[in-house]
N, C-alpha and C positions, 0 to 999 in steps of 0.2 A: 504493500500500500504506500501512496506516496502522501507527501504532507501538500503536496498542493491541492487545489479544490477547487473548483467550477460548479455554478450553477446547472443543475440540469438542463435548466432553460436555454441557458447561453449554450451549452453544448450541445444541445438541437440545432439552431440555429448557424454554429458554427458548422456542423453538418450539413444543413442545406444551403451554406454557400459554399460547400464543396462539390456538388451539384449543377452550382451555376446559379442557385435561385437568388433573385434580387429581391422581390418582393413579395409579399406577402395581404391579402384584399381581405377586409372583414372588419366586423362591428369590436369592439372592446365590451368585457365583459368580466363580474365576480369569477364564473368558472373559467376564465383566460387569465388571470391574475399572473399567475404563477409565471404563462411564458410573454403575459404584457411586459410583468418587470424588466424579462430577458431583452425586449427591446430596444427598451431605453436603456441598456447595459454601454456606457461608449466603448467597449468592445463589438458590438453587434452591428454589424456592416449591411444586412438585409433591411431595406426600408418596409412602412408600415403606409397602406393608402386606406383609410376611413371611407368605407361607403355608406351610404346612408341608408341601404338593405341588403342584407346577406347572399339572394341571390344574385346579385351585380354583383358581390364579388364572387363567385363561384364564376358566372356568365363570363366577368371581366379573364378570371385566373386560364379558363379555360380556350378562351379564344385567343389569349397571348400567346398559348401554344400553337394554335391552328393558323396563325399568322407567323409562325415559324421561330418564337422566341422562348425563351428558356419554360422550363416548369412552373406553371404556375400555384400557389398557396393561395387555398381560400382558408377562413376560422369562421366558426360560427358558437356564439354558447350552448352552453347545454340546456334543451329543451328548445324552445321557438327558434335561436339560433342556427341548431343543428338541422330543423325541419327548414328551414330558410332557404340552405344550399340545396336541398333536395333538386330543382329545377336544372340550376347548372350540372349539377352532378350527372343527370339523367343525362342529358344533352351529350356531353361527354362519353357518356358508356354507350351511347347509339352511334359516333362518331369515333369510337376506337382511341382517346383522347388522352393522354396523362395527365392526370391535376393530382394532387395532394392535397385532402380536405382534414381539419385538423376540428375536432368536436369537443369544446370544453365539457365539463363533467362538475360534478360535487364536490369537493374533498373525500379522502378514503373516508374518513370517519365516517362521513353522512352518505356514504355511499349504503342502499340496498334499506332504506328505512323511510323510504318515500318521501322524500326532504322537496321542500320548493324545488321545482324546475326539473326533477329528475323525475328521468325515465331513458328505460332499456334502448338506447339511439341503434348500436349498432344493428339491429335487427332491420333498419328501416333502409341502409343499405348491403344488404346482404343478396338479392337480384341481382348488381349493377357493381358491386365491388370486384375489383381482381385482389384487392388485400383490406381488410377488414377486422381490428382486432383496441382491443381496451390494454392499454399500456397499465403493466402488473405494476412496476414500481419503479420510483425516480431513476435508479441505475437504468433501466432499461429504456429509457426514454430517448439517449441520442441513438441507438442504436437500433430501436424500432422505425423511427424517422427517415436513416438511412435505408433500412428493407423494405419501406412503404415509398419510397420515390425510387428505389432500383426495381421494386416490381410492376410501379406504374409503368414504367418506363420501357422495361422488358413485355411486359403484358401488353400493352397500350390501352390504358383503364385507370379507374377510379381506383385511390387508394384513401382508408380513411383509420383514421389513430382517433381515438376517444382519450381525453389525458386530463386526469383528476387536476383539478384547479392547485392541491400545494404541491405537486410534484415539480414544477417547474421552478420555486425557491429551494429546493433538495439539494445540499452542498455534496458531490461526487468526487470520486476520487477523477484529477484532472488526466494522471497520465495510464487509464484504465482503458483500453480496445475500443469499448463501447462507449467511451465517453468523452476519450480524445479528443480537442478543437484542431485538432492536423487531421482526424480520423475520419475519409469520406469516402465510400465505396466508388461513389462518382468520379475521381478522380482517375481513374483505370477501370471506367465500366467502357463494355468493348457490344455492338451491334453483333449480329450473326451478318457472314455476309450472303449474299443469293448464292446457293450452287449455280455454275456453268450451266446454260441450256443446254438440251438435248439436241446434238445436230440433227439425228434421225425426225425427232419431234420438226426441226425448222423446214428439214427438207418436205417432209408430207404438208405442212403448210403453204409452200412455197408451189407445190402441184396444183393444191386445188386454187391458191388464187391466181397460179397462173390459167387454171382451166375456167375462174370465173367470168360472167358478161357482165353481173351487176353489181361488184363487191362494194362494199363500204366497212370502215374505218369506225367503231364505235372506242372511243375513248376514254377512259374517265383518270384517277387524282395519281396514280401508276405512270401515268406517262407524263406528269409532270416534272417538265426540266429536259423534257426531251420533245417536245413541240415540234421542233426545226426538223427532227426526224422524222416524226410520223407526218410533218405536211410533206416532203420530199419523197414519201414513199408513200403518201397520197396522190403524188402526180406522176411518178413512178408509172401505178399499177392502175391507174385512173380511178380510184375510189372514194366518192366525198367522206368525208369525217363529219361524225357523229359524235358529240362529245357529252357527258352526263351534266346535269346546271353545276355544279359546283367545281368545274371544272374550265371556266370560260378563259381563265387568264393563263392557259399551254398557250393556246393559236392565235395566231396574228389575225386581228379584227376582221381584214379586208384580203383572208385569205380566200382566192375563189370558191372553192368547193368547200365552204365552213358552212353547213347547214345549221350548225346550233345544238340545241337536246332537244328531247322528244317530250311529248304530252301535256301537260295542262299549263306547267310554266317552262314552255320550249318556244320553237319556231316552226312554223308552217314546213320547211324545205325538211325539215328534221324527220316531225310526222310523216312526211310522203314516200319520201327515201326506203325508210326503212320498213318499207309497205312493200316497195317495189325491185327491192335487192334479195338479189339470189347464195350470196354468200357476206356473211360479217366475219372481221377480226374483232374479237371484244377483248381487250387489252387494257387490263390494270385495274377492273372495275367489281363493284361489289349491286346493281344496279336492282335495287329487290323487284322494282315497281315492272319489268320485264318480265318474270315469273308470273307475276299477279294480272298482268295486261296483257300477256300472250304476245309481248314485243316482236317476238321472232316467229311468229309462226306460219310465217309463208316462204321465210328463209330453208334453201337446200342443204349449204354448209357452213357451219359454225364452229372458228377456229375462235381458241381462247387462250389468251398468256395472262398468269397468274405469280408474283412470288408466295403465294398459301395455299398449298394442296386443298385444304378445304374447300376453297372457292369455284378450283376446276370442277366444272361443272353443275355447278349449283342451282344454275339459274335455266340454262338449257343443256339439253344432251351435244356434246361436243366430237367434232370428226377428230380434230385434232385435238387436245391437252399440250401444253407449255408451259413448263415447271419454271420460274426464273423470272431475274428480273425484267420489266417491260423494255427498256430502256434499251439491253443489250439483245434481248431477241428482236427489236424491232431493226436494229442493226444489222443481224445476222438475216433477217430475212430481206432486208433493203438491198444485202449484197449479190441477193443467188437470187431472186424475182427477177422476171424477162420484163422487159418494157414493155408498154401500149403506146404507140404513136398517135392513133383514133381511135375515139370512142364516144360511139351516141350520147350513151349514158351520163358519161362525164358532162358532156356539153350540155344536158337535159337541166343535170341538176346546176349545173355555174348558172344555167337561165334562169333556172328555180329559184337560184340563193340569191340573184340580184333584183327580182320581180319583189320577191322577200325584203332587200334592201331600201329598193326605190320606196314602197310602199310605209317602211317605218321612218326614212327619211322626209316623206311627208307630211306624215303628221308630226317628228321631231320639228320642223322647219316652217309650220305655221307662225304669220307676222302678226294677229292683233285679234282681241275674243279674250274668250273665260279661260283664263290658265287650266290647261291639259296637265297630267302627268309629262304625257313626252317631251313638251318645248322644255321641261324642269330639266329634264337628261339630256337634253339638248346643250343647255348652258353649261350644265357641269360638266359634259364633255371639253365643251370651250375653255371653259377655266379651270379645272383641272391640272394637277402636274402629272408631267408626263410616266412618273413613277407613284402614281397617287396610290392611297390604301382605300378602301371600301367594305365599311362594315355594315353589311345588309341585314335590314330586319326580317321578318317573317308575312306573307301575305303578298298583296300585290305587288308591294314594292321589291319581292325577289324576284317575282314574272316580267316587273317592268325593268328590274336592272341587267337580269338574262338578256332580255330583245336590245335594249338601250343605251345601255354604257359600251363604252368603247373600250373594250379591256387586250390590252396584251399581255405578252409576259413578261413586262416592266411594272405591272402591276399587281395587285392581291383584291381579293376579295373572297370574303368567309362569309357565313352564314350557319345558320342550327338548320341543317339541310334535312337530316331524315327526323328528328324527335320534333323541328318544327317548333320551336317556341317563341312566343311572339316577345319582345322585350330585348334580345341580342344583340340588337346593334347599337344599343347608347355603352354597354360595359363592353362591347366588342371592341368598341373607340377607344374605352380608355385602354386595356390590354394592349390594343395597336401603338399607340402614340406612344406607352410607356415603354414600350418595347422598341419604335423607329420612332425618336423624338424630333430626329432632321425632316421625318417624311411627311409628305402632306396629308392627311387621314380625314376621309367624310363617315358621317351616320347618316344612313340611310333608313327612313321610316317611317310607317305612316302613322297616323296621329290616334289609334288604338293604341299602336303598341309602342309608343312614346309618349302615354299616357302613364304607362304600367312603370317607364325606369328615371323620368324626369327631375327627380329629385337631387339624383347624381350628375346633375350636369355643373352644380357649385361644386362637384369632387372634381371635374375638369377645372374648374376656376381657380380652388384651391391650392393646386399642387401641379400649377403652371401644365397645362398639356390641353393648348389649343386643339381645337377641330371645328370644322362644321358639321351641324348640325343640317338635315336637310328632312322636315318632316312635311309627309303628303298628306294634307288636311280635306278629305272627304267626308267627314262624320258620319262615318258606317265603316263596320267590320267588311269590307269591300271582299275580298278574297271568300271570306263567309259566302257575303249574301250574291255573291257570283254563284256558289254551288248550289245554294238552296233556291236559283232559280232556273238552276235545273234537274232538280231532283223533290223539291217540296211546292204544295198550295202557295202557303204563306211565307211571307222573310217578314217571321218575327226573331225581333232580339238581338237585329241587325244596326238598328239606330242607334245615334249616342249627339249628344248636344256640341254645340260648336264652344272651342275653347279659344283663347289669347295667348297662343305658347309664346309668343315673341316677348310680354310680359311679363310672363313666367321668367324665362330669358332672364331680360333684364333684374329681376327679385335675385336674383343669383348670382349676380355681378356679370354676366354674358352679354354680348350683341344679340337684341334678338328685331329681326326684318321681317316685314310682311309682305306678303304680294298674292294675286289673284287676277292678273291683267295680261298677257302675252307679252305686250308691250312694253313690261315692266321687267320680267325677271333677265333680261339681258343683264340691265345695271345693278338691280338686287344683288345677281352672285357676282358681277363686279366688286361689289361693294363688300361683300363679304370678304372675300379673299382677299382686300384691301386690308380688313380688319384683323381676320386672321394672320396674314403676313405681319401686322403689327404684336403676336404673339395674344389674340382677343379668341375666344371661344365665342362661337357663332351659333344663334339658331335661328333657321330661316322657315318661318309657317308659309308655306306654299297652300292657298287655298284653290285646290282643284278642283276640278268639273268629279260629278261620278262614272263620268263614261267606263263604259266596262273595256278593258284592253281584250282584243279579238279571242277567243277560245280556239285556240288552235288544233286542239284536243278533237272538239266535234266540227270539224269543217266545212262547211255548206255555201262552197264555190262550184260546184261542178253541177252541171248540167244533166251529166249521165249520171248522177245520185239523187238530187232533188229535183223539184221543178223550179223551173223559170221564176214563178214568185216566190221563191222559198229564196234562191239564191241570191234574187236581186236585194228581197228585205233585209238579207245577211248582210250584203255586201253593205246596203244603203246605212244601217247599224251602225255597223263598223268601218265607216269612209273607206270601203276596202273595195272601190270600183274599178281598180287597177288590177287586184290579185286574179293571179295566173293559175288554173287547177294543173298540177304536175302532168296529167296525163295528157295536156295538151304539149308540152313539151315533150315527153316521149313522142308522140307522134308525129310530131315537127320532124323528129331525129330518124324514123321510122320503125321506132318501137312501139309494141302493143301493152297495154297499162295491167300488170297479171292481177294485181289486186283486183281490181272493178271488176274482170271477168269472175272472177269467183267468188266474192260477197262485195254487197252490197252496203255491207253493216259496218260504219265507220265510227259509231256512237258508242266511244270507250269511256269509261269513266275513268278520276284519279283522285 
C-alpha cells in the first residue's frame, strides 16, 4: 500500500481522460456529490457543460460521437435524473453508438431502504446496455469507469455505472492498478482490423455485374470516406447510386447519377431506380426498412459487402456474400469490372436525377410569397460554409434536408435516424461545436421539436459555442399529420399554437430573427451569419407555409398508374408540373418499364 491517496472521484476522471474524454453533459446533483467534488479538483482536466435537462445531455454526449469526436459523458441523478437520459440512451443503442452514462445513487448507507429518490435504475437499462453494473465500492470505481468506456467502445453501445453518491470523496490508494491517475486502458486500446476480402467472393461479384443491364449502387454509412470510389465505379459499370438518408454527405451533391434514398424521406429518382434495377451492390449498410418494404423485390441479383457476418444477408437472400471492409472490396472490385461505354439505363436515370433536380430547384429558387421551407435551404445553402456541420432534427425537416441541402463530403450531418426522436438537433449542436469549435454548425428544426430542447440554447450562450439556430415554424407536428392523412379520418392532435422563438432567443442572451416573407430571408440569414461570425448564437423562427413536401413514397405522376385527374391534382399539389415518371425515360432510351408490367401497386407505406 502506498501513502499516497487520491480521490476516487479524481481517479475516475483521471481515467477518462485517458480515453480522450473532454467532457462530461449533465445536471449537478446530492447523489453526484461525490464525483461533483472531483471536478472542481484543479487537478481535473475534463470540463463540466450544465444543461438545463438530462436528456440534452445524453442527446448532446451522444451525437458528439456520431459527429466523429471523442466519447461522450452524460450524469444524470438518481431517480428523475437517471430516467432523464433514458431518450438519449435509446437513441444510441438503435445507432450502434458509445456514450458513457454515469447514474448517481444514495449513499451505501441508504442504499436498499427506500430512501428519497431511490430506486433499482439499472434494470431500466438493461434492453439497451452493452455494460450495465452498480459500482460495489470506492476502490473499484476508476477501474469500473475504465471497463464501461472500453466496452462501449468495443461493443458500440451504451454503457452505464450507477455510483453511490460518497464513493467519489473515498481516499484510494493512488498508486493501486485500478486506481492509478497514469492508469487508462484507452491509452493502448487497439480496433480489430477487417480481414482481407475474399478474392473468390470479389471475383463472382464482379461476373454478375459484369452480366448486369440495370445495376445500381445502394450505399449507406460503410462506404463513408470512400465516396470518390464508389462514384468512379458508379461510372465504371454505369450504375446510379442509391444511398440510405443518413448517409448524404459520401457523394458529391451534383454527382450525375446521385439519385438520393428511397421512401418516405428520399427522392423520387431513388424510389424509381430501384423498382427498375435488375441487380444491387448493397454495400456497408444495415437498411431495416428494405426487409419491411420489400425494397428488392423485383431485383435478380443481390451482391452484399458487409465488415459483420451478421449482416450478410439479413435483409435479403444474397448471390454473393462479402466478408470485409467496404472500402477495400469496392477497390478490388473497381479493379477487375469491365467497363460500359453505353448504357440506356444510365442515361434514363442522369434524366431522372436532373428532372429531380430542376424540379426542387424551383421551388428552392422562388422570389416573393409566404416563406416555403425550400427558399429557407435555399439560403442556407448560400451562406453556408463550405465545411458547415448540420445537426438535423426529426420530422420534416430530415425529408426536407435529404432533398435540400447541398451536402458533400466536406460536410457532416447526423440525425436520430432509426429511434427517430424529435429534440436532436438543438444538443446535436452543442456536441458538434464543442467538438469543431473552428467549424460552422447549424440546428436544424422544426418548431415541435425545438419546443421540447429550447431551454438549452442559454447553454450555447453560456459556455461561448455559437450556432444557428434555424427552426421551421409550421405549428403542427407536420411529418405527423402528413401520415395520418394518409392513413386516418381525422388529424387530431396534430395542432399546436404559434410561439415567439426569436424572443425566446433573445430571454437567453441569443440573436433571435424573424421572417415569413420570400423576400426576406435572403438578408435574414445574411444577417445571421453576420452575427454568428461575431461569435453570437443565432435563432432564426422561419415562419413557413404548411405545404406538404411531395410524398415520394406514393407517386402519382404516371399516366399508366393513375388517371389523368388523379395525376394532374398530384402534380397541381405539389407544383410538380414538370416531374418526369421514370418510365418515360426508359422508353426514350428504348427500354420497357418491368415494374409497371407486373404490379400496379406503388402505395408502400413507411
Amino acid at each position: 500500500m502506498s501513502d499516497k491517496k487520491i480521490s476516487a472521484g479524481l481517479a475516475a476522471l483521471k481515467v477518462m481522460e485517458g480515453w480522450g474524454v473532454h467532457t462530461m453533459y449533465g445536471i449537478p446533483s446530492g447523489t453526484l456529490s461525490g464525483l461533483m467534488d472531483a471536478m472542481g479538483h484543479p487537478e481535473n482536466n475534463i470540463k463540466f457543460l450544465q444543461v438545463k435537462h438530462e436528456e440534452v445531455a445524453a442527446m448532446a454526449a451522444v451525437m458528439q460521437w456520431k459527429f466523429g469526436g471523442k466519447l461522450g459523458v452524460a450524469v444524470g441523478s438518481g431517480g428523475p435524473g437517471a430516467t432523464h437520459l433514458i431518450n438519449g440512451l435509446y437513441d444510441a443503442a438503435m445507432d450502434n453508438t458509445p456514450v458513457l452514462a454515469i447514474l448517481g445513487s444514495k449513499p451505501v448507507r441508504e442504499l436498499n431502504m427506500d430512501s428519497f429518490q431511490e430506486l433499482n435504475q439499472n434494470p431500466m437499462y438493461e434492453n439497451i446496455a452493452v455494460y450495465n453494473r452498480r459500482v460495489a465500492t470506492a476502490e473499484q470505481l476508476p477501474h469500473l469507469v475504465d471497463d464501461a468506456i472500453r466496452t462501449a467502445i468495443a461493443k458500440r453501445g451504451v454503457a452505464v455505472l450507477e455510483v453511490p453518491a460518497d464513493f467519489g470523496f473515498s481516499e484510494i490508494d493512488a498508486n493501486s492498478i485500478y486506481s492509478s491517475p497514469l492508469y487508462s486502458s484507452g491509452l493502448k486500446y487497439k480496433e480489430y482490423k477487417s480481414a482481407p476480402v475474399d478474392a473468390t467472393d470479389i471475383d463472382e461479384a464482379v461476373v454478375l455485374l459484369n452480366q448486369a443491364k440495370r445495376p445500381v449502387i445502394y450505399a449507406g454509412v460503410g462506404t463513408m470516406g470512400h465516396g470518390s470510389a464508389v462514384q468512379e465505379l458508379a461510372h465504371k459499370i454505369k450504375a446510379p447510386i442509391i444511398t440510405t438518408g443518413k448517409n448524404f454527405e459520401t457523394f458529391e451533391w451534383d454527382f450525375e447519377a446521385f439519385t438520393g434514398s428511397t421512401f418516405r424521406v428520399g427522392w423520387k429518382p431513388a424510389n424509381e431506380a430501384v423498382l427498375e434495377a435488375d441487380t444491387v451492390l448493397f454495400v456497408g449498410t444495415n437498411f431495416p426498412f428494405s426487409e419491411v418494404e420489400g425494397t428488392f423485390r423485383h431485383v435478380d441479383k443481390f451482391i452484399q459487402i458487409d465488415n459483420n457476418p451478421a449482416m450478410l444477408g439479413k435483409r435479403h437472400q444474397t448471390d454473393v456474400a462479402i466478408l470485409g471492409d467496404a472500402g477495400e472490396a469496392i477497390d478490388e472490385i473497381l479493379a477487375k469490372v469491365s467497363p460500359i461505354t453505353e448504357s440506356a439505363w444510365w442515361q434514363a436515370n442522369v434524366k431522372n436525377v436532373q428532372n429531380w433536380r430542376d424540379y426542387m430547384n424551383k421551388l428552392e429558387q422562388k422570389t416573393e410569397g409566404d416563406l416555403q421551407a425550400y427558399q429557407v435551404y435555399n439560403a442556407i445553402n448560400k451562406y453556408a460554409a463550405e465545411d458547415a456541420i448540420f445537426s438535423t432534427d426529426v420530422g420534416n425537416v430530415t425529408q426536407m434536408s435529404i432533398r435540400h441541402l447541398h451536402m458533400t463530403p466536406k460536410n457532416m450531418w447526423r440525425t436520430s435516424p432509426l429511434f427517430a426522436t424529435m429534440g436532436i438537433g438543438l444538443p446535436g449542436g452543442i456536441g458538434a461545436k464543442n467538438t469543431y469549435p473552428d467549424r460552422q454548425v447549424w440546428n436544424l428544426m422544426g418548431d415541435g421539436a425545438f419546443s421540447m430542447t429550447y431551454p438549452d440554447v442559454v447553454t450555447n450562450v453560456r459556455y461561448d459555442l455559437p450556432v444557428i439556430n434555424v427552426v421551421f415554424t409550421n405549428t403542427e407536428y407536420g411529418f405527423i399529420k402528413n401520415k395520418y392523412e394518409d392513413t386516418n379520418t381525422y388529424n387530431f392532435g396534430v395542432d399546436f399554437t404559434d410561439v415567439d422563438y426569436a424572443k425566446i432567443a433573445e430571454a437567453q442572451g441569443a440573436i433571435g430573427l424573424t421572417v415569413s416573407r420570400i423576400e426576406d430571408i435572403d438578408h435574414i440569414m445574411k444577417e445571421a451569419v453576420d452575427y454568428y461570425n461575431q461569435g453570437r448564437v443565432v435563432v432564426i423562427d422561419a415562419k413557413i407555409t404548411k405545404d406538404r413536401p411531395i410524398p415520394v413514397e406514393t407517386l402519382k405522376v404516371d399516366t399508366s398508374l393513375y388517371s389523368e385527374d388523379v395525376v394532374n391534382a398530384y402534380k397541381e399539389r405539389y407544383e410538380a408540373q414538370e416531374l418526369v415518371p421514370f418510365r418515360e425515360f426508359l422508353e426514350d432510351g428504348g427500354l420497357t418499364s418491368t415494374y409497371i408490367k407486373e404490379t400496379s401497386d406503388n402505395k408502400y407505406s413507411f
